[in-house]
N, C-alpha and C positions, 0 to 999 in steps of 0.2 A: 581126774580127767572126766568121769562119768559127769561130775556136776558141775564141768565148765561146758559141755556139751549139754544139759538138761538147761544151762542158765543162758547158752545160747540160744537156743531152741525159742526159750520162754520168752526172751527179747526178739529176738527174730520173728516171732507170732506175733507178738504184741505190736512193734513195729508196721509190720505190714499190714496186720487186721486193723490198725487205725487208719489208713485209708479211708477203708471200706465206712467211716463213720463221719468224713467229711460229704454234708450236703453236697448230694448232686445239682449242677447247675445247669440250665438248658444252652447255655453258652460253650461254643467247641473250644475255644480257649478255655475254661476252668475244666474240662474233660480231658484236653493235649496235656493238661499241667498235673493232674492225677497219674497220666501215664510217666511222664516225668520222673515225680516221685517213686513211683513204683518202681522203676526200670534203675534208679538209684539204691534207691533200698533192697531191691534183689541184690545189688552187684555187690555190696555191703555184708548181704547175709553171703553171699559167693566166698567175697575175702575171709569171714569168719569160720568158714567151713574149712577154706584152705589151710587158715592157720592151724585148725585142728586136725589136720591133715586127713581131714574130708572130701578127697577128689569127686567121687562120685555126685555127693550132694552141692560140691562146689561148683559142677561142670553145669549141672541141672539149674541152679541159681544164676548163672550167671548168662545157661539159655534162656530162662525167663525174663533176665534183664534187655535183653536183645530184642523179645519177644514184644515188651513194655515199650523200649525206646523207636521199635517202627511203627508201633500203634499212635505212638505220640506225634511221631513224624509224619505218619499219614493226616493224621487229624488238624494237625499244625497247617501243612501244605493243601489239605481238602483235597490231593490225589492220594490214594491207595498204592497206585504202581511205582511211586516213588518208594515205598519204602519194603515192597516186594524186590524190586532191583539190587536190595543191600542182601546178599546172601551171606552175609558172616562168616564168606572163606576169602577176603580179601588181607591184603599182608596186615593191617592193624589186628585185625579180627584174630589173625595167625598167633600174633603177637602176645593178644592177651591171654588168647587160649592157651599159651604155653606156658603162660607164669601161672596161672592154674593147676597143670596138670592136667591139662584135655587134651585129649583127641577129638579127631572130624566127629567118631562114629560117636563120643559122650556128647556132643554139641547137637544140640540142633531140634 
């Protein structure tokens, strides 16, 4: 168990820290589309946390995904308040949260 959690970790970092090494563009679309990515790859490390019945770390992962996918949407739409307005207690938002193992108060 230790080294299915240690080789998740290690993909999990790997994964994400490859972002960070795609050239930045000055273009808001190649920015909207990093948060994208991100906001996938969080919810990805989310699920793997969960299967390792990881609540805590899965709940946190998968508010970073949240976190990545308004950023994308603000950046996408060129309004902010658009994706301020998604507060993540809407019934989908409910939905995922629960097949997770979250709560409001691990959310957010």
């Amino acid at each position: 168990m230790a080294a299915q959690r240690k080789l998740a970790t290690l993909i999990a970092a790997f994964l994400l820290g490859g972002t960070a090494l795609v050239p930045a563009s000055s273009a808001d679309a190649d920015s909207s589309k990093d948060y994208w990515t991100a906001s996938k790859l969080s919810f990805q490390l989310a699920a793997v946390r969960s299967k390792m019945n990881e609540t805590s770390g899965a709940c946190s992962a998968l508010s970073q995904s949240l976190a990545y996918y308004r950023a994308a949407l603000a950046m996408e739409t060129g309004e902010p308040a658009v994706a301020a307005n998604h507060n993540g207690d809407d019934d989908g938002m409910q939905e995922i949260r629960s097949k997770f193992g979250c709560t409001v108060t691990q959310f957010g």
